[in-house]
Every structure is written in structure tokens, then in C-alpha cells.
C-alpha positions as CSV (number, residue, x, y, z in Angstrom):
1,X,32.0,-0.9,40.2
2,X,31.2,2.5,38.7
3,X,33.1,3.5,36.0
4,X,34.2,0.1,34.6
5,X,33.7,-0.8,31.5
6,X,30.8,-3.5,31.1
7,X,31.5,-6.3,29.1
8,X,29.1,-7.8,26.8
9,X,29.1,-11.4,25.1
10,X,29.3,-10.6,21.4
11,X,25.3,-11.0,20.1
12,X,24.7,-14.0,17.8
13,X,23.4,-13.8,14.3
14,X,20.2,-14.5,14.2
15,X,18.7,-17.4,11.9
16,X,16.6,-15.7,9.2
17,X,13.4,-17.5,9.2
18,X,13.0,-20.2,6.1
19,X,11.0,-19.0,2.8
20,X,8.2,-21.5,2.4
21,X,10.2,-23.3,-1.4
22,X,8.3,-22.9,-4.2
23,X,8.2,-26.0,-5.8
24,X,7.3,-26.4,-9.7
25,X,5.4,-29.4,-9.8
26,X,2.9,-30.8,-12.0
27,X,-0.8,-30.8,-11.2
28,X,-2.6,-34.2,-11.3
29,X,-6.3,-33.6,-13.0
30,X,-7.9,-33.6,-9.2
31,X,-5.7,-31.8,-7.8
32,X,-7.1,-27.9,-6.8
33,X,-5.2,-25.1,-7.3
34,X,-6.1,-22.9,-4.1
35,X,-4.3,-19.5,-5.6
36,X,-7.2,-20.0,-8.9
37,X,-9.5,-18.7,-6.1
38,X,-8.5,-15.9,-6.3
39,X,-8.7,-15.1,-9.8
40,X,-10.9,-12.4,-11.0
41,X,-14.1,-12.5,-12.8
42,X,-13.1,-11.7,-16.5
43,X,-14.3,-8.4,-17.1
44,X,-13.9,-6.2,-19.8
45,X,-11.1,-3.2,-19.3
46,X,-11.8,0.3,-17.8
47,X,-10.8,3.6,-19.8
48,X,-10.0,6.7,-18.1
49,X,-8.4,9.7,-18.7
50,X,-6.3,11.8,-16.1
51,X,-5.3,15.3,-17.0
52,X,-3.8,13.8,-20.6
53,X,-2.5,10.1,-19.7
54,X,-5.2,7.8,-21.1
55,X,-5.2,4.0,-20.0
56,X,-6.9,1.2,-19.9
57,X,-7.4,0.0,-15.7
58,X,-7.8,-4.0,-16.4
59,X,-10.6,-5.6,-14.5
60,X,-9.0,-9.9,-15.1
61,X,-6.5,-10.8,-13.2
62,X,-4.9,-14.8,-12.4
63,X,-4.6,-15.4,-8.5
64,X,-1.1,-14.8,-8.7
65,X,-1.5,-11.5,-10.0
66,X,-4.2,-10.6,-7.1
67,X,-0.7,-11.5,-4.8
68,X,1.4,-9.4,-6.2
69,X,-1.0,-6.6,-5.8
70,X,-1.5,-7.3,-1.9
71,X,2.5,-7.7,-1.9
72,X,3.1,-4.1,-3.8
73,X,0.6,-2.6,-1.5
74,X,1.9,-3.7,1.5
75,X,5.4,-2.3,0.2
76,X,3.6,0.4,-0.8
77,X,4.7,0.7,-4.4
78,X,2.4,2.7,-5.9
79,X,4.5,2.4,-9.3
80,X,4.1,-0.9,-9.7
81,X,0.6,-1.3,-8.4
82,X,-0.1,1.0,-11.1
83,X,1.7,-1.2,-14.0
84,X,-0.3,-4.0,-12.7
85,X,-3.3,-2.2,-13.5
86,X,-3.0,-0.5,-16.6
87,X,0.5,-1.8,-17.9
88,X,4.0,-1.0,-18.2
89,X,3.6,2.6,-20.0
90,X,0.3,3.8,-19.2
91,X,1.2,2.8,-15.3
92,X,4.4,4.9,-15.4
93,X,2.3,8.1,-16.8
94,X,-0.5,7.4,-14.2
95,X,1.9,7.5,-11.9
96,X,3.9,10.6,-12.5
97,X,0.1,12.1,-13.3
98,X,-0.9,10.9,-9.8
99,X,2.3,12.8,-8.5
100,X,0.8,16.2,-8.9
101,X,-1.5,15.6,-7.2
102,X,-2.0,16.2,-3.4
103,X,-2.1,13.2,-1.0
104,X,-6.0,13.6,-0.1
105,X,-6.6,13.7,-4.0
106,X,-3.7,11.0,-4.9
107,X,-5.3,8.8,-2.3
108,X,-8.9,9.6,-3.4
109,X,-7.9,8.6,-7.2
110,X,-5.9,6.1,-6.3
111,X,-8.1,4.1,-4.3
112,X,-10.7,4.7,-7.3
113,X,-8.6,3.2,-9.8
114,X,-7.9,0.0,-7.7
115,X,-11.8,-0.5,-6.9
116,X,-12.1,-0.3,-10.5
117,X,-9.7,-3.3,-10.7
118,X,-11.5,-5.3,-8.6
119,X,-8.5,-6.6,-6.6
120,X,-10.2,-4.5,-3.3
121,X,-13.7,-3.5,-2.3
122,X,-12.7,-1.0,0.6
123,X,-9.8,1.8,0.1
124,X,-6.4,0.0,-1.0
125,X,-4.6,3.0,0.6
126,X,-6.0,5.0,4.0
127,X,-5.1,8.6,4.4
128,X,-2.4,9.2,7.4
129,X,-3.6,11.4,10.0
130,X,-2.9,15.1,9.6
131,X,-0.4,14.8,13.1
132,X,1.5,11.8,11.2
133,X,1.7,13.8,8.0
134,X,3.7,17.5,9.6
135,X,3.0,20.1,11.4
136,X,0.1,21.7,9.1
137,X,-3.3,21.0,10.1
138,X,-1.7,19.1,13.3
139,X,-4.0,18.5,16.3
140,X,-3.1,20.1,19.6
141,X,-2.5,17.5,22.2
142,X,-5.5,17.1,24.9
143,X,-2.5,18.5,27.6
144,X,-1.6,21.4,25.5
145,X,-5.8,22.0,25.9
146,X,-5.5,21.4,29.3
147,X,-2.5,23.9,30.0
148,X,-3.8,26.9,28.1
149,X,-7.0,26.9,30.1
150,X,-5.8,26.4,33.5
151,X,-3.2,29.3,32.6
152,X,-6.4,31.2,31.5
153,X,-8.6,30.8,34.4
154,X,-5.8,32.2,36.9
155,X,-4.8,34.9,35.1
């Protein structure tokens, strides 16, 4: 009937899904511990130097720290990435150094400093197209293309 009201059944909370438990047990002698693979070679720390802020980019790093830096990149906290790499203090100034930056030169230097970690290879952060970004240096559509040369060509 048009106009009526509908009537809904009331929605049902949804389960959350189950954490996998982290369970603290000890390791018999034979037993492998799959997160030591990926541990880090142990390499001596990286200094740099940006505008002022002098650190020290580590270059060892336990398998549960190579998590963590997947899990603060995938969040994408930059901040704490950063006092993964270079610790508490000297991350915070990076940080607030890589601020002033703009994003094609934050990007650029920060990708450097995590290859210089080497938790990644390849760029830890990818630049966002200019469209995704704002208005300035935005594509034109292929229809506005299309549009302005059909208007054109009859004119």
C-alpha cells in the first residue's frame, strides 16, 4: 500500500569474528619459531640528517618488530613507523620535520628512510593520484574531453 509505513525486523548484532589467542607458551629446543624469519640481518644503524633533526634509522629488527611495522603501515601511522625506526625522540622530530614537507617530498623521504630500514624493498607508502588528492592538478574526465569537442566541432 503506498504510503504505509514499512516495517523492518530489528537487525541483529553481528558476531565480531574471534582474534586468533596469543598464547605464552614455552618453546621446546626443536621447536621453530616461524615469526624469527623474519628477523632482520643485523646491520649496523643509518645516520641522517633532515633540515636539523639528526637520527639514527636502525637497520636490526626481531620478527615481531617487522609486524608491527606492516601493522603501523597498514594503519597508516607514520608517527609510529617512524619511532620504530629511529626511536621514541628522534621519531617524533622526524616526524614533525617530515610535516613540512609536501606529500610528493614526504612520500619520497619517507619511503627512503624505510628502505634504509630494511623492513621493505619497494615504496612503503605510494603517492595517491592527483584526482584523489583535490581539485589541483585534477584530471579531466575522458566525457568532459568528449563534450568540449563535440561542442567545438558544431559551433
Amino acid at each position: 500500500m503506498p504510503g504505509a509505513p514499512r516495517k523492518t525486523a530489528p537487525r541483529k548484532a553481528q558476531p565480531k569474528p574471534a582474534e586468533p589467542a596469543v598464547v605464552a607458551e614455552e618453546v621446546d629446543d626443536d621447536t621453530f619459531d616461524l615469526l624469527s624469519v623474519l628477523d632482520t640481518e643485523d646491520l649496523p644503524p643509518v645516520p641522517v640528517v633532515l633540515r636539523g633533526v639528526r637520527a639514527e634509522i636502525r637497520r636490526s629488527y626481531t620478527g615481531e618488530e617487522s609486524v608491527k611495522f606492516t601493522e603501523y603501515l597498514r594503519k597508516q601511522q607514520v608517527e609510529e613507523v617512524l619511532k620504530l625506526l629511529a626511536g621514541e625522540e628522534d621519531g617524533l622530530a622526524l616526524s614533525a620535520a617530515l610535516s613540512a614537507f609536501n606529500i610528493e617530498q614526504g612520500v619520497k623521504l619517507f619511503n627512503w628512510l624505510a628502505k634504509k630500514s630494511t623492513l621493505t624493498s619497494g615504496e612503503a607508502m605510494a603517492l595517491l593520484p592527483a584526482y584523489a588528492r583535490g581539485m589541483d592538478g585534477a584530471q579531466p574526465s575522458q566525457d568532459a574531453d568528449d563534450s568540449t569537442d563535440e561542442t567545438s566541432e558544431t559551433s
